[in-house]
N, C-alpha and C positions, 0 to 999 in steps of 0.2 A: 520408714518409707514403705510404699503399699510395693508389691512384685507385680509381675504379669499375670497370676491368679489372682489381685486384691486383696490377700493378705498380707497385716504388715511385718515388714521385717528389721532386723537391727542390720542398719547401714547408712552409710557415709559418701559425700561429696568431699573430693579433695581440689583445692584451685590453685594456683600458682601463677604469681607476675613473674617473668623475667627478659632480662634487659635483652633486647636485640640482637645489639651489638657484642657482649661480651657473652653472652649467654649464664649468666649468673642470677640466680633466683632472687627478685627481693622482697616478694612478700610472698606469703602460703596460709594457708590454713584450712581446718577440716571440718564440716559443717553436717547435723542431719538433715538441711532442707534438699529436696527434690532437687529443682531447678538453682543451677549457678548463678543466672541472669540477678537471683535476688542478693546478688555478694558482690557483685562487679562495683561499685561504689566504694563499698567498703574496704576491696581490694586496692583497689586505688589511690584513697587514701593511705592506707598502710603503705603501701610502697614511697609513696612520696614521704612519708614522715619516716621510713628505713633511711633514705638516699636524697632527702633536702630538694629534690627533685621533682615537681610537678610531671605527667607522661604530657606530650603534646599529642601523641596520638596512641591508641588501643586499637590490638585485634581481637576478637571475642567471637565466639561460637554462638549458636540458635538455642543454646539449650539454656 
């Protein structure tokens, strides 16, 4: 990933679903892309196929 100089650096995006309600993580994983926006799919997926589970609804941040 590039820093606040433009130079790049070795580093990492970490994301995490977890349930609401129970507060128990069901999917994670750790990724070198910048932006998270580009995993939320795939988050998603993963979660549903952890807990048989489709989400009916996501919160998700700007980044």
């Amino acid at each position: 990933m590039k820093n606040g100089a433009g130079a790049f650096i070795q580093a990492y995006n970490a994301q995490a679903v977890v349930d609401d309600a129970h507060q128990i993580i069901t999917a994670a994983d750790v990724t070198t892309n910048p932006a998270a926006a580009l995993n939320h799919t795939g988050m998603l997926d993963q979660s549903a196929a952890n807990t048989g589970i489709h989400a009916r609804q996501a919160l998700l941040d700007a980044g």
